[in-house]
C-alpha positions in Angstrom: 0.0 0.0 0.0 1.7 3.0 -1.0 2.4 5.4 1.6 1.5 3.1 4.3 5.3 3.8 5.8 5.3 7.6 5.1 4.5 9.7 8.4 2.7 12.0 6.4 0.1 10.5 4.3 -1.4 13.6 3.0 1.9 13.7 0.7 0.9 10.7 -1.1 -2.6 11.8 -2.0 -4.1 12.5 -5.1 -4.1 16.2 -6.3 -7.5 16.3 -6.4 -8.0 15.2 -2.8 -5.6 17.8 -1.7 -7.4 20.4 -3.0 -10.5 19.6 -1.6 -9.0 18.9 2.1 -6.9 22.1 1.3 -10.7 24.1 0.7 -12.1 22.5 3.9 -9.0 23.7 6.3 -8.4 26.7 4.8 -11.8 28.3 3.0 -14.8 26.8 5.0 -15.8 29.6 7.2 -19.8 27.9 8.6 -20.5 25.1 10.2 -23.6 24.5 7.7 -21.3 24.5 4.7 -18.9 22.2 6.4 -21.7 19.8 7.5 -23.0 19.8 3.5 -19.5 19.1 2.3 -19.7 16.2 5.4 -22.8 14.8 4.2 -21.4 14.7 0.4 -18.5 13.6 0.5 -19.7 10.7 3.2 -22.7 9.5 0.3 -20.1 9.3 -1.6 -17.8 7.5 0.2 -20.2 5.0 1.2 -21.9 4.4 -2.2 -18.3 3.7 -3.2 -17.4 1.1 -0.2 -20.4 -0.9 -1.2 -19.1 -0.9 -4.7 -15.4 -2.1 -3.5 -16.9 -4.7 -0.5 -19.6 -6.4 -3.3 -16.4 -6.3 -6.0 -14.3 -8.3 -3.2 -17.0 -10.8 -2.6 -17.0 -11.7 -6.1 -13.6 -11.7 -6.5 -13.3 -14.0 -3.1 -16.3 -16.1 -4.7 -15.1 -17.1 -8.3 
């Protein structure tokens, strides 16, 4: 797993991942916002995680 050594995982993240935990530290100035960036990026995080857990049962399965 890459990074898995590395003290500071951030550094090994996609651009795209920095940016966004980049706009949360430094740009989100309200709780709500923060909470509807939350609640986004948590769908999304679980809709993919069902994706990956039902691809590893197949995989495990055939």
């Amino acid at each position: 797993m890459k990074g898995f050594n590395n003290p500071n995982p951030f550094a090994d993240m996609p651009k795209s991942v920095k940016k966004t935990l980049r706009y949360i530290i430094q740009d989100v100035d309200s709780l709500e916002k923060l909470a509807q960036i939350e609640t986004l990026m948590n769908g999304f995080i679980q809709d993919r995680k069902i994706v990956l857990e039902k691809q590893q049962y197949k995989d495990q399965n055939s």
